[in-house]
C-alpha positions as a Markdown table, in Angstrom:
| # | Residue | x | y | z |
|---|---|---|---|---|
| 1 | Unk | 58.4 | -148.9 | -37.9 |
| 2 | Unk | 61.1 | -146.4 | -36.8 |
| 3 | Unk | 58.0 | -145.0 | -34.0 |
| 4 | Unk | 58.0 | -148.3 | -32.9 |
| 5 | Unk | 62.0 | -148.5 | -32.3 |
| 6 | Unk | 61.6 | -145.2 | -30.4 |
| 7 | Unk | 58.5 | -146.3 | -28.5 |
| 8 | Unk | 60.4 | -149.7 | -27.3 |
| 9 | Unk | 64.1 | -148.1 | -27.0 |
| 10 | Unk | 63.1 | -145.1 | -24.9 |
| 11 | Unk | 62.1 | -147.0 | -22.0 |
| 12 | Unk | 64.8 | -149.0 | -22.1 |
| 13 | Unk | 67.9 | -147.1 | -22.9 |
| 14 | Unk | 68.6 | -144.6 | -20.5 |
| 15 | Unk | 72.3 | -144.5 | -20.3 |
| 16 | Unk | 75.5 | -145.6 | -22.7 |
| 17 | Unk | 75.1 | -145.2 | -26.3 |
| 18 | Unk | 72.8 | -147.7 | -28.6 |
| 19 | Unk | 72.8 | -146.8 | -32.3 |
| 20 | Unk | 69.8 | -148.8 | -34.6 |
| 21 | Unk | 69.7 | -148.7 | -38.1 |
| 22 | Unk | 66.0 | -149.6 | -39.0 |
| 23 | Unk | 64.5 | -151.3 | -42.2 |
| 24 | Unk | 64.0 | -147.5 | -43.2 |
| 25 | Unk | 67.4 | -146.8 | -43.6 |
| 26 | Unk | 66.8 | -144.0 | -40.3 |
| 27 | Unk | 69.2 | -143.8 | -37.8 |
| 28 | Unk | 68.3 | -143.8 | -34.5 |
| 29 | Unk | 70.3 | -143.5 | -31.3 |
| 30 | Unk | 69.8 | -143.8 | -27.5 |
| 31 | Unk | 71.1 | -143.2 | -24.2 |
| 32 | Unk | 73.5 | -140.4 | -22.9 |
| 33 | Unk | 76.1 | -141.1 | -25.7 |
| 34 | Unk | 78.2 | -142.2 | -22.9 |
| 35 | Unk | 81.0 | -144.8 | -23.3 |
| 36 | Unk | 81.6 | -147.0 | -26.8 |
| 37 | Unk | 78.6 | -147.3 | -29.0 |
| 38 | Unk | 76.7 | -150.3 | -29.9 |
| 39 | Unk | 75.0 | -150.5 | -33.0 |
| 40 | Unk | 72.6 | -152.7 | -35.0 |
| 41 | Unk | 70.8 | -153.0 | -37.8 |
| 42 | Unk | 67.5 | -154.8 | -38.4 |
| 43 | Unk | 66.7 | -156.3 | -42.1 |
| 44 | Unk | 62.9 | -155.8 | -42.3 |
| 45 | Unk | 60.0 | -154.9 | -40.8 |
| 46 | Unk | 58.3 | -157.4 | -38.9 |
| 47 | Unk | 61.8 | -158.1 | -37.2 |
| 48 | Unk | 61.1 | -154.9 | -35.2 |
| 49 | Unk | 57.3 | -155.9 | -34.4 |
| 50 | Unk | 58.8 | -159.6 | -33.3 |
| 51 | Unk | 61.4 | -158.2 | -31.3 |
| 52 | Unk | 59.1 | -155.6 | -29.6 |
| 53 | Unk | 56.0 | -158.6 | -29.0 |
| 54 | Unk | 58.1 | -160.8 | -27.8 |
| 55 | Unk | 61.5 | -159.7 | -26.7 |
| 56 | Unk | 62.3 | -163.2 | -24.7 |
| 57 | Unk | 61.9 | -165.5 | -27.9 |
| 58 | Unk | 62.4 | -163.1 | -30.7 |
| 59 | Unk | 66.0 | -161.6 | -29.7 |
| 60 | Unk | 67.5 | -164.6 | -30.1 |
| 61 | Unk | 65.7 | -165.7 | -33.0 |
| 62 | Unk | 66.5 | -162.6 | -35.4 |
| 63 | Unk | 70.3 | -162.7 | -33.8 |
| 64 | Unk | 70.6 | -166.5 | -35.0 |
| 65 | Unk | 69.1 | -166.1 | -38.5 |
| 66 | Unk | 70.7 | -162.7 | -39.2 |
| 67 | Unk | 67.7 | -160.3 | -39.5 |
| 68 | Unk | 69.2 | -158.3 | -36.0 |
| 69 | Unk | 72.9 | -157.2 | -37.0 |
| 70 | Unk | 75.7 | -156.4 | -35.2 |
| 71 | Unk | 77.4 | -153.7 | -37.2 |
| 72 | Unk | 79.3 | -151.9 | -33.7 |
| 73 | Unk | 80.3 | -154.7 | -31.0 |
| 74 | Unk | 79.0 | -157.5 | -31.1 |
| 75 | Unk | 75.9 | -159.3 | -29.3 |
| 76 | Unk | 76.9 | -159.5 | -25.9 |
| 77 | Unk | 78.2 | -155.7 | -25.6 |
| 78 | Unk | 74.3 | -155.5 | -26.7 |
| 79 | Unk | 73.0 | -157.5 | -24.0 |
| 80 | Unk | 75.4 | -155.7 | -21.6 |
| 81 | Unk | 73.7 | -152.6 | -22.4 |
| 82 | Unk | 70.5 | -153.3 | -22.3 |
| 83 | Unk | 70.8 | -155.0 | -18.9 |
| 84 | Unk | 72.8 | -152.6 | -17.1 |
| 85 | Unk | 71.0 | -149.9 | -16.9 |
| 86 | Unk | 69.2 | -147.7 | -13.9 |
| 87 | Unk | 66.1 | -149.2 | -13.6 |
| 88 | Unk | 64.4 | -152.9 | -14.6 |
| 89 | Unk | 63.7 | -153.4 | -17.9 |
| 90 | Unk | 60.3 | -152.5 | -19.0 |
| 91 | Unk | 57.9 | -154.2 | -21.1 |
| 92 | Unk | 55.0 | -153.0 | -23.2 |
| 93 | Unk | 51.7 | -154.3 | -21.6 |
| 94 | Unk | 51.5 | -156.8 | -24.6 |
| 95 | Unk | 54.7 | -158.3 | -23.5 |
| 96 | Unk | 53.8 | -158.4 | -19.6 |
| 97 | Unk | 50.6 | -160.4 | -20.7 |
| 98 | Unk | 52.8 | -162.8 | -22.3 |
| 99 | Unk | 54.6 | -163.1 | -19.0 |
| 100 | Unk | 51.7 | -163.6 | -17.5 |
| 101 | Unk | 50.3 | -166.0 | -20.0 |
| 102 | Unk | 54.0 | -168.4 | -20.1 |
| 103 | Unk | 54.1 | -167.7 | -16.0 |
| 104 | Unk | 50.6 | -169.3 | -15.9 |
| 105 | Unk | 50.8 | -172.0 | -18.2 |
| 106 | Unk | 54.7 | -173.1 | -17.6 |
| 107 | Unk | 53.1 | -176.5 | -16.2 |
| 108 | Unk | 52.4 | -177.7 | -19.6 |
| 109 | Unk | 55.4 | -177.9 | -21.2 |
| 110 | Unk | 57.3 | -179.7 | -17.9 |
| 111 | Unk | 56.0 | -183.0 | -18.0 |
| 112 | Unk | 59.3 | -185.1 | -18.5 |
| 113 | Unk | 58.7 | -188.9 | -18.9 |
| 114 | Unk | 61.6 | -190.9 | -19.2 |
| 115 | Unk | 61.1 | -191.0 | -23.4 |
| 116 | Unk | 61.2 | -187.2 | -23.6 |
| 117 | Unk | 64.3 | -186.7 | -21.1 |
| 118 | Unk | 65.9 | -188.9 | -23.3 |
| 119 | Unk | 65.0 | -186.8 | -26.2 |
| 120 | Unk | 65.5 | -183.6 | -24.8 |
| 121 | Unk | 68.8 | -184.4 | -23.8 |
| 122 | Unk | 70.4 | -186.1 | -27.0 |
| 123 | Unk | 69.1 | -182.5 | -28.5 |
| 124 | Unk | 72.0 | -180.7 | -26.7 |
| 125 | Unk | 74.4 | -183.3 | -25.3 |
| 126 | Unk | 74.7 | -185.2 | -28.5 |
| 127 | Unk | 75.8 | -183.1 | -30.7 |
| 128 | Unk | 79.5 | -183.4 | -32.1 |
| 129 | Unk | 82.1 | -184.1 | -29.1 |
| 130 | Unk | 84.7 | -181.6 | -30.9 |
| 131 | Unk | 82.1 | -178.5 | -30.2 |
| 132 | Unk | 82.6 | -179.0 | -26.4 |
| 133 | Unk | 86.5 | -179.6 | -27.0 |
| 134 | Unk | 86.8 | -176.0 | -28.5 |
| 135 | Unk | 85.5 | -174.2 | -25.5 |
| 136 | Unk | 85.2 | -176.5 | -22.2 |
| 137 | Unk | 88.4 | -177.1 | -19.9 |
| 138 | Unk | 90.4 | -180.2 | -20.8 |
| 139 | Unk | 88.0 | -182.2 | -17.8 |
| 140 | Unk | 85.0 | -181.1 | -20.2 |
| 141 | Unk | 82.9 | -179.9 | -17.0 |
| 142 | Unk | 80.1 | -178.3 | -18.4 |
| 143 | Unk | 78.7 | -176.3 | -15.1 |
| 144 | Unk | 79.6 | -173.6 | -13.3 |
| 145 | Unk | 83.0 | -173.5 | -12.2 |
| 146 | Unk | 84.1 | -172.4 | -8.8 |
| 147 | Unk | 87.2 | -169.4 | -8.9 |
| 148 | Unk | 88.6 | -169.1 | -5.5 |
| 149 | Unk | 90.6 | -165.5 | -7.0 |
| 150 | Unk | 89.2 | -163.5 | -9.6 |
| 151 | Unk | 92.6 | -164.5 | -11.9 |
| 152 | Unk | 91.9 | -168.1 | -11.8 |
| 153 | Unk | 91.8 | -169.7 | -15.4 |
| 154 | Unk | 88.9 | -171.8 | -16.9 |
| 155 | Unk | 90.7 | -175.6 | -15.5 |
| 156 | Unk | 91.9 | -174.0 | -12.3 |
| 157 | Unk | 88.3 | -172.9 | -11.8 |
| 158 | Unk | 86.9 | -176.2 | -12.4 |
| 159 | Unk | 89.4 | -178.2 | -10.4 |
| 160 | Unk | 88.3 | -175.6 | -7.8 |
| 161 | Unk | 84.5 | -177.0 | -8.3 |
| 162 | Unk | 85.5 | -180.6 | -8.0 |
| 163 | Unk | 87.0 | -180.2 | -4.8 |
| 164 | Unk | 84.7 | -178.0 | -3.4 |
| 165 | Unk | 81.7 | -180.9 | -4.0 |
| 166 | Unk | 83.8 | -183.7 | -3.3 |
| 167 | Unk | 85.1 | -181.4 | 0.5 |
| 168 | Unk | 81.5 | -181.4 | 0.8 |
| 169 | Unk | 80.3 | -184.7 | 0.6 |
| 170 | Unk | 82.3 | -185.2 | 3.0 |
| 171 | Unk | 83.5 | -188.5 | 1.9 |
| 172 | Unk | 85.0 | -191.6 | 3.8 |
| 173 | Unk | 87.1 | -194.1 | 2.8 |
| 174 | Unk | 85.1 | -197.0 | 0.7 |
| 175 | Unk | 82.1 | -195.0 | 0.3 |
| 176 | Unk | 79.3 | -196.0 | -2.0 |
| 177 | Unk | 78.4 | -192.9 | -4.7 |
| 178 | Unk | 75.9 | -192.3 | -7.1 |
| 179 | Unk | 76.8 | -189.5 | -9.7 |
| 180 | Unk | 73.0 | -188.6 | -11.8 |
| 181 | Unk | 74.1 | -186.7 | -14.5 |
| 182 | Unk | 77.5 | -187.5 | -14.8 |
| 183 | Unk | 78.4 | -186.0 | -17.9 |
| 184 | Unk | 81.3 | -186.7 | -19.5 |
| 185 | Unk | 82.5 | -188.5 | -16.3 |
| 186 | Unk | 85.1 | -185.9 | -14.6 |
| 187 | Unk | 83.2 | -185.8 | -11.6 |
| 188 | Unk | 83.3 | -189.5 | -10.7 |
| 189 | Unk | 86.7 | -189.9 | -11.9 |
| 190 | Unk | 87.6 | -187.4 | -9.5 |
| 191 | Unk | 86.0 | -188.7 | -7.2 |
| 192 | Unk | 87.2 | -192.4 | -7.5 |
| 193 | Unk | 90.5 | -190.9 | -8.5 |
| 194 | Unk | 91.1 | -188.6 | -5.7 |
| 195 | Unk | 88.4 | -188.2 | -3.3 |
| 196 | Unk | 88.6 | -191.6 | -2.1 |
| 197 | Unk | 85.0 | -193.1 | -2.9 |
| 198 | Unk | 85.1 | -196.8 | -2.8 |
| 199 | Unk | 82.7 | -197.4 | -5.8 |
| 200 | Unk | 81.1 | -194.4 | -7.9 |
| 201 | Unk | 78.2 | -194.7 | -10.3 |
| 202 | Unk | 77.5 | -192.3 | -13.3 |
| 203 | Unk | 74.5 | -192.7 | -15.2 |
| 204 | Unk | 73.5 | -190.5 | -18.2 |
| 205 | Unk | 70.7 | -190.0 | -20.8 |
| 206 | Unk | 73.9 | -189.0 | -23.4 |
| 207 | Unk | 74.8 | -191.5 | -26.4 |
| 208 | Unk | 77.6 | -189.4 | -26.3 |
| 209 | Unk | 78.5 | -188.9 | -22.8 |
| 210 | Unk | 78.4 | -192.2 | -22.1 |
| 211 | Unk | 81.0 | -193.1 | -25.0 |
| 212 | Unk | 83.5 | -190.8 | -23.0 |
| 213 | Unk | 82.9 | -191.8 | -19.8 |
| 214 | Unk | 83.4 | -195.1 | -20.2 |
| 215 | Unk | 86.4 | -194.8 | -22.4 |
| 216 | Unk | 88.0 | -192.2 | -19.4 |
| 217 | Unk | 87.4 | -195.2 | -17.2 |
| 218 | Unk | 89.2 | -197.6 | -18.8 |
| 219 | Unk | 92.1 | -195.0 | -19.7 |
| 220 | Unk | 92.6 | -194.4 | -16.1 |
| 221 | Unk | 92.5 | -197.7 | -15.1 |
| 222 | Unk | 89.7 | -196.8 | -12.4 |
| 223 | Unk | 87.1 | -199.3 | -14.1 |
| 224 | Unk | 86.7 | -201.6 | -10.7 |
| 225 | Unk | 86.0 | -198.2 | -8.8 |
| 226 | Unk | 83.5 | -196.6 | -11.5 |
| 227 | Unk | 80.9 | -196.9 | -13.5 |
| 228 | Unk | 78.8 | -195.3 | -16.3 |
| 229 | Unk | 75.6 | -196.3 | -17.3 |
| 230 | Unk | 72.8 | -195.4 | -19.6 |
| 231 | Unk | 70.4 | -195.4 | -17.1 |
| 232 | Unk | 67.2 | -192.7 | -16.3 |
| 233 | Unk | 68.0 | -191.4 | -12.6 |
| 234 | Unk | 64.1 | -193.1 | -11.7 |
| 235 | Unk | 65.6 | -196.5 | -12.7 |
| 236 | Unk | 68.2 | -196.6 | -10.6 |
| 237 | Unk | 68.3 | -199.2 | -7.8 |
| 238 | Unk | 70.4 | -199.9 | -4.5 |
| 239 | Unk | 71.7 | -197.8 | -1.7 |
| 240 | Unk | 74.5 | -195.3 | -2.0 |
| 241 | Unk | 76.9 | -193.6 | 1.1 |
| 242 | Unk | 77.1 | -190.2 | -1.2 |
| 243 | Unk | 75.0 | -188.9 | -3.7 |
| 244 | Unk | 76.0 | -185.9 | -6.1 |
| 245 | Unk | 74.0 | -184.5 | -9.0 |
| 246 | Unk | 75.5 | -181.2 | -11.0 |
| 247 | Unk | 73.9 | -179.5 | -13.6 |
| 248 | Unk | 70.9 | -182.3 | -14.2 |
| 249 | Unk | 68.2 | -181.0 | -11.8 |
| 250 | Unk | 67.7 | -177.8 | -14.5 |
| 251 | Unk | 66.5 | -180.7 | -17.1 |
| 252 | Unk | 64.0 | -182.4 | -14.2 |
| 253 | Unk | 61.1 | -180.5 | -15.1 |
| 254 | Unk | 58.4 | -179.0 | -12.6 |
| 255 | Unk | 56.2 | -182.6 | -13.2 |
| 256 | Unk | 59.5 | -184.1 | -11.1 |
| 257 | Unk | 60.9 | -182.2 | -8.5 |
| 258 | Unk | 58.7 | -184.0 | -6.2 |
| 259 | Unk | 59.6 | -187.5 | -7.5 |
| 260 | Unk | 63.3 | -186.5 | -7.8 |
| 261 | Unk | 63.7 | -185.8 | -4.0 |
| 262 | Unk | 61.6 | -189.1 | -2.9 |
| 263 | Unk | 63.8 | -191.0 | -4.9 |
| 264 | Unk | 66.7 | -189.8 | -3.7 |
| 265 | Unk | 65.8 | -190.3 | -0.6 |
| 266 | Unk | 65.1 | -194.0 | -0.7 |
| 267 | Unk | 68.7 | -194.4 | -2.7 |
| 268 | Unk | 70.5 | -193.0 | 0.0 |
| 269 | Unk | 71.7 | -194.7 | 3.0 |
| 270 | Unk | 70.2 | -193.9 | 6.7 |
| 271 | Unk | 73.4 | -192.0 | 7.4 |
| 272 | Unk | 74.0 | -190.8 | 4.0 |
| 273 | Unk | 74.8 | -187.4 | 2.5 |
| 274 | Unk | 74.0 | -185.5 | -1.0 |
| 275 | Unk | 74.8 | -182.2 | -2.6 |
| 276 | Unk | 72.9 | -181.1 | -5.6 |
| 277 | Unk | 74.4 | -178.5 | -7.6 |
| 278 | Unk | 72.0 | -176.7 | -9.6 |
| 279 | Unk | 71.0 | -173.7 | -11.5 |
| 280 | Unk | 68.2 | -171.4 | -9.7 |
| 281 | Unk | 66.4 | -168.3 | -9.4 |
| 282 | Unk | 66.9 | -165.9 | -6.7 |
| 283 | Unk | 63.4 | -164.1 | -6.6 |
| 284 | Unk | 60.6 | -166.7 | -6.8 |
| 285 | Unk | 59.2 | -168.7 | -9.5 |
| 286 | Unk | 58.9 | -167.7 | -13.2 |
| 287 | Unk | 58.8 | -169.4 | -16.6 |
| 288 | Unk | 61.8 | -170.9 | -18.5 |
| 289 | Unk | 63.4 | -168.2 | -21.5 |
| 290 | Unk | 61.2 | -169.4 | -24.3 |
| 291 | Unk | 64.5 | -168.8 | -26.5 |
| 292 | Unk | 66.4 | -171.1 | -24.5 |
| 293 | Unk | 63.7 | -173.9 | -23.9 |
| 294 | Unk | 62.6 | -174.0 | -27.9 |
| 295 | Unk | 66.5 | -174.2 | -29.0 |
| 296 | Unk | 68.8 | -175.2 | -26.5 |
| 297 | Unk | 67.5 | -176.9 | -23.3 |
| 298 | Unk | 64.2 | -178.7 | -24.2 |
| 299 | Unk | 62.4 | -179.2 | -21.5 |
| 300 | Unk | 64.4 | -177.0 | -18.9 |
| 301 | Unk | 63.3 | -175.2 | -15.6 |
| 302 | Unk | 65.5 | -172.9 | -13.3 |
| 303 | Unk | 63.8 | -173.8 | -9.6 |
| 304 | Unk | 63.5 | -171.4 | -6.8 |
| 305 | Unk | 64.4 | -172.0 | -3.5 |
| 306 | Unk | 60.8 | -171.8 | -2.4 |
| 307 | Unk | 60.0 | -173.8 | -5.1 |
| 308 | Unk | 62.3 | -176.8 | -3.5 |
| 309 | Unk | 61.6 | -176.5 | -0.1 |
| 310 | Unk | 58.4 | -177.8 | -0.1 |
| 311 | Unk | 59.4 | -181.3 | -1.3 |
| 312 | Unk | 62.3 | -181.6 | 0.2 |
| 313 | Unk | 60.5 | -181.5 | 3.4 |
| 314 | Unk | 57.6 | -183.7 | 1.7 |
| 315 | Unk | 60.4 | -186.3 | 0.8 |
| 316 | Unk | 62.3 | -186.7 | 4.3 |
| 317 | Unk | 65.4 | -185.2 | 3.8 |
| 318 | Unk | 66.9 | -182.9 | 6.0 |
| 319 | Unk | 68.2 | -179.8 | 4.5 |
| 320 | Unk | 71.9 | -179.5 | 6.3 |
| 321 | Unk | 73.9 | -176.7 | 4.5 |
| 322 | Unk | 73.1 | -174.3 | 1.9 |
| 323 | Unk | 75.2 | -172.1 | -0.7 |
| 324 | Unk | 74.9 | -169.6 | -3.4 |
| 325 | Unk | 76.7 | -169.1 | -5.8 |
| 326 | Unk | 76.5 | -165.6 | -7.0 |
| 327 | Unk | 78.7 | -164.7 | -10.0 |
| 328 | Unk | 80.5 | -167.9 | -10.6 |
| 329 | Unk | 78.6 | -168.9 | -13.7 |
| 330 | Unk | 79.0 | -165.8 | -15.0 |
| 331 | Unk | 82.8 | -166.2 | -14.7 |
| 332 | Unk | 82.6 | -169.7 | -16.5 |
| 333 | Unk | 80.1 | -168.7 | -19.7 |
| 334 | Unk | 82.4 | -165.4 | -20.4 |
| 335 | Unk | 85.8 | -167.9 | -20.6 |
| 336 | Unk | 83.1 | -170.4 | -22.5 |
| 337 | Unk | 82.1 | -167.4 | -24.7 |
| 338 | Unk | 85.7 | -166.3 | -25.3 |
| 339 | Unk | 87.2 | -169.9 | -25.8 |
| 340 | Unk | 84.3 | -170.3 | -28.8 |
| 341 | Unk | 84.5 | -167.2 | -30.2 |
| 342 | Unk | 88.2 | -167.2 | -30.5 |
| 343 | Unk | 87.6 | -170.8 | -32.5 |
| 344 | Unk | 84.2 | -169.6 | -34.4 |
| 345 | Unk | 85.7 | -170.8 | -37.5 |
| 346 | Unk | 86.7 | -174.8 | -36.4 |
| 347 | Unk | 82.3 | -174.2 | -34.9 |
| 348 | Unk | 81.6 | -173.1 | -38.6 |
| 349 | Unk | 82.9 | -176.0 | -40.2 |
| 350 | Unk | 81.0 | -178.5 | -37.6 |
| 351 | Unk | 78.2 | -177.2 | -38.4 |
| 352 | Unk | 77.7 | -173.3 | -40.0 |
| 353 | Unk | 77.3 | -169.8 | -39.4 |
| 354 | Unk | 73.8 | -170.1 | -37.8 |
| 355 | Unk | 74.3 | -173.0 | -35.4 |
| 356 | Unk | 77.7 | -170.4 | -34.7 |
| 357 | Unk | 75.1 | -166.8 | -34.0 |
| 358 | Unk | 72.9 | -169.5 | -32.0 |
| 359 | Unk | 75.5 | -170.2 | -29.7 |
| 360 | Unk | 77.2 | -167.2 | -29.1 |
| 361 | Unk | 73.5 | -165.7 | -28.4 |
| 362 | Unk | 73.0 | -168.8 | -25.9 |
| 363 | Unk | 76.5 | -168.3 | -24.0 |
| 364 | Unk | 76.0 | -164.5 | -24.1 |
| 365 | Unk | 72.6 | -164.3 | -23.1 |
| 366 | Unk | 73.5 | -166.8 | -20.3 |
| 367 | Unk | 76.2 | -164.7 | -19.0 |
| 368 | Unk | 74.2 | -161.9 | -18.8 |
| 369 | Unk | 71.5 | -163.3 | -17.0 |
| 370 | Unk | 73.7 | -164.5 | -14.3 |
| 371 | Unk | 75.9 | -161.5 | -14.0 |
| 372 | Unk | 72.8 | -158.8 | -14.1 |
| 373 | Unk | 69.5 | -160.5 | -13.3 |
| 374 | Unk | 68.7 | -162.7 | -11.1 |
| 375 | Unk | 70.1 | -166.4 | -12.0 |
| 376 | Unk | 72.0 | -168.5 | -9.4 |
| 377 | Unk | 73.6 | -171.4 | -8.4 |
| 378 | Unk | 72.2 | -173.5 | -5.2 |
| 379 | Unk | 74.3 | -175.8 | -3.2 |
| 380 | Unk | 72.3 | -177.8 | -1.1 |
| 381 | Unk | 73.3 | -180.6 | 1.0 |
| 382 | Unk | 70.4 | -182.9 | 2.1 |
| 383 | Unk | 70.8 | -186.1 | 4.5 |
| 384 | Unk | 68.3 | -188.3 | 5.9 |
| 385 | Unk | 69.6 | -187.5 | 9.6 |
| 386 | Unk | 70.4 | -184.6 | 11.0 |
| 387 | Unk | 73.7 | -185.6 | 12.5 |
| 388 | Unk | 74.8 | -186.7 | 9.0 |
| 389 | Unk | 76.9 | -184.2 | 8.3 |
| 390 | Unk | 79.3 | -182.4 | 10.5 |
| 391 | Unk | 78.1 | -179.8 | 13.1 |
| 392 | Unk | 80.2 | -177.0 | 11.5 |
| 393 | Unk | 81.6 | -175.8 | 8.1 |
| 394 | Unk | 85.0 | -176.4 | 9.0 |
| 395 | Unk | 85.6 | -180.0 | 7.8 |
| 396 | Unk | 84.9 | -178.1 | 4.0 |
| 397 | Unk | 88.3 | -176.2 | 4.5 |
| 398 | Unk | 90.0 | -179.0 | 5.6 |
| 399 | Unk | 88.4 | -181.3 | 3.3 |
| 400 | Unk | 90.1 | -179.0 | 0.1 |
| 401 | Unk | 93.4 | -178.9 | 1.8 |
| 402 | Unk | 93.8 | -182.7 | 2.1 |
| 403 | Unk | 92.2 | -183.1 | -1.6 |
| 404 | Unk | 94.7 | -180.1 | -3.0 |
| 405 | Unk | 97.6 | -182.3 | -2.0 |
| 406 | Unk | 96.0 | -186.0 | -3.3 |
| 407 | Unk | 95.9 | -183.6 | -6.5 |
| 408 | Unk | 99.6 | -182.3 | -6.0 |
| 409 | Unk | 101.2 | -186.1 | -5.2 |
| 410 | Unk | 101.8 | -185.0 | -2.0 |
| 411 | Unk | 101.9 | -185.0 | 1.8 |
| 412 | Unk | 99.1 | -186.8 | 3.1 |
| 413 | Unk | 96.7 | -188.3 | 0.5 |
| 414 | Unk | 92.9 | -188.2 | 0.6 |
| 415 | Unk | 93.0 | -191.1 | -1.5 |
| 416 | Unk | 93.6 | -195.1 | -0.7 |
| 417 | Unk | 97.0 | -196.5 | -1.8 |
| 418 | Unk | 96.9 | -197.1 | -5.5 |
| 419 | Unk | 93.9 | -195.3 | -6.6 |
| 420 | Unk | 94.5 | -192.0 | -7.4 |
| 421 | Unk | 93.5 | -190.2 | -10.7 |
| 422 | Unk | 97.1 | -189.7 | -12.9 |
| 423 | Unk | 95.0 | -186.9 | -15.3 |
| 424 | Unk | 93.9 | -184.5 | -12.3 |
C-alpha cells in the first residue's frame, strides 16, 4: 500500500511537512519539509484504499474509530495542511466519479417529511445538555457568532450576533415574531428581553431544546412575551410582524426549500420583515459531506445562493438586503474546538473516546471548511413589500447602538418599561 500513499500524497502535498507511517511500518514524508511536521499513522491496509476511494466519508471515519492516528499534531493541524496548499485539492478519477455520482443523486437522500425532521434532529440536538455546556457560550447559541474585532471572546461574539439580527429586523415596539428553530431559546429571549418584540414564538423539533427554553422563560419572567413550542415550522399558523430563523434552514432539505419560502410568506404580515441566517455555499450547488450527513447532521444541505433565488422569487418575497459572512464561523468552531478539547475528558465520561475523535473531526473539519473552502454564511432579509424595510443600511448601525445600551441598563432603552432581559 505504501505506492498508494505516494500515488495519493504527491498530488496533494506540495508544501509544509506531512510525515505517514503506513501499515508497512515505511515512513514516508511529503511536502518542502517547511514549518512543524504533521504526522500519522494508519493501522491496516484497507484504511489506506478507504481513505484514497473515498476521502469525503472515509477521513472521518478512520479518525473516529482510530485506524488514522495522530502521532505529530493533532487532526486539525492535518486538515490545515492538506487544505492550505497552492492549488485545489485533487482527486483520483475514481473519487471525481463519486462526486459526480453523490452531485447527481443528492435528491434522494433530501426528502424531509415532518416524521424524519423530527428524527434527524433528536440525532444531534438530543443528546446530553452538559455536551453543549462544555463548549457553547453561557447563551448556548449554537451558530455562527458575529466578532466585530478579531479579539472578541466566544459570548461577546455571540451577543454581537444577537444584536446584529435583532438591528436587522428592524423591530418596533409590540411586534409579532416567530423564531423557527429557536434552539435553546436565547434568540427569542433576547428578543422579548431586549429587542422590544411584543410577543415572540420559538418552536423546535428538540425534546431537549424545548425543556430549556421553556424553563429560560419562566426564569426570566418573560413567559407572557414568549413562547416555545414543539411544533414542525409547516404547522405553524397565524400572522407574525418579524420572522427570524438561524441555523434551521441547513436541516430543510432540497425536497423544501420551495415549501419553506411559500410558507413563510403566507405567515408573514403584508408589511412584514424576515432574516434567515443560514449556512451556504459560495460556488454553486454540490452534495452534502457524506461524513457529516451519515454521523452528524442527518438529512443536511448547505444551499447556494442560486440555489434560493429561484423560490424566493417563486414564493413572493422580495429579497431586500443581503450579507455574507465570510470567516465568522470559522472564528466560532475554533473557540468551539478549543472550549471541547480543553474539557475532552468531562466529553469522555458522557459518552467515550470515540463519540470524543468524532467530534473533534466534526468541529475541525467544519472549521476548515469555512476558513479554506468555500462554506459561508447568508443573511438575507426577505419582505413581502418592497418598502418594508428601510431605504438604506443605516438604521442597522443605529439599531446596535440603541440595543448595546438596553444591554448595558443604560441611556435610552430599546426595550418597553419592564421587560428587559436581567441575563443579557
Amino acid at each position: 500500500m505504501d505506492w498508494l500513499l505516494k500515488l495519493a500524497f504527491r498530488q496533494i502535498i506540495e508544501r509544509g511537512s506531512l510525515i505517514i507511517r503506513s501499515p508497512s511500518g515505511q515512513t514516508l514524508s511529503f511536502g518542502d519539509g517547511q514549518g512543524p511536521p504533521v504526522g500519522i499513522r494508519f493501522t491496516d491496509r484497507m484504511a489506506v484504499v478507504a481513505l484514497v476511494l473515498d476521502p469525503d466519508l472515509k477521513l472521518g471515519e478512520l479518525y473516529t474509530d482510530g485506524r488514522l492516528i495522530m502521532e505529530q499534531g493533532g487532526i486539525y493541524d492535518f486538515l490545515r495542511l492538506v487544505h492550505d496548499q497552492p492549488a485545489a485539492l485533487r482527486k483520483p478519477l475514481l473519487g471525481r466519479l463519486v462526486d459526480r455520482a453523490r452531485l447527481a443523486l443528492r435528491w434522494l437522500s433530501h426528502s424531509n417529511g415532518a416524521a424524519r425532521s423530527r428524527r434527524n434532529v433528536a440525532h444531534h440536538y438530543d443528546l446530553d445538555g452538559r455536551l453543549y455546556d462544555l463548549f457553547l457560550d453561557e447563551d448556548r447559541q449554537y451558530s455562527c457568532a458575529y466578532y466585530e474585532t478579531p479579539e472578541a471572546t466566544l459570548e461577546e461574539a455571540q451577543r454581537a450576533k444577537r444584536r446584529h439580527i435583532a438591528a436587522k429586523l428592524a423591530l418596533r415596539p409590540g411586534d409579532r415574531v416567530l423564531d423557527i428553530g429557536c434552539g435553546w431559546g436565547g434568540l427569542g429571549l433576547y428578543l422579548a428581553g431586549v429587542a422590544g418584540a411584543g410577543e415572540v414564538l420559538g418552536v423546535t423539533l428538540s425534546d431537549e431544546q424545548l425543556a430549556t427554553a421553556q424553563r429560560r422563560a419562566r426564569e426570566s419572567g418573560l413567559e407572557g412575551a414568549v413562547r416555545f413550542e414543539m411544533q414542525d415550522y409547516r404547522a405553524v399558523e397565524g400572522r407574525f410582524d418579524r420572522i427570524v430563523s438561524v441555523g434551521m434552514f441547513e436541516h430543510v432539505g432540497l425536497h423544501n426549500q420551495r415549501t419553506f419560502f411559500e410558507k413563510c410568506k403566507s405567515l408573514l404580515a403584508d408589511d412584514g420583515v424576515m432574516l434567515l441566517h443560514t449556512i451556504g455555499l459560495s460556488d454553486g450547488p454540490w452534495f452534502t459531506n457524506p461524513w457529516i450527513d451519515k454521523y452528524i447532521f442527518p438529512g443536511g444541505h448547505l444551499p447556494a445562493l442560486s440555489e434560493l433565488m429561484p423560490w424566493i422569487e417563486k414564493s413572493g418575497l422580495v429579497l431586500t438586503d443581503v450579507e455574507i459572512l465570510r470567516l465568522h464561523y470559522a472564528s466560532t468552531l475554533r473557540d468551539w474546538r478549543e472550549r471541547f478539547m480543553a474539557r475532552r475528558d468531562e466529553a469522555a465520561k458522557l459518552y467515550d473516546d470515540r463519540f470524543c475523535r468524532m467530534w473533534e473531526f466534526y468541529l475541525a473539519g467544519c472549521e476548515a471548511a469555512f476558513r479554506w473552502r468555500n462554506v459561508v454564511v447568508f443573511q438575507l432579509q426577505l419582505a413581502r413589500k418592497q418598502d418594508a424595510a428601510p431605504l438604506t443600511r443605516n438604521y442597522i448601525e443605529e439599531g446596535e447602538a440603541a440595543l448595546r445600551r438596553a444591554e448595558a441598563g443604560s441611556g435610552r432603552s430599546a426595550v418597553p418599561e419592564g421587560r428587559r432581559l436581567a441575563s443579557v
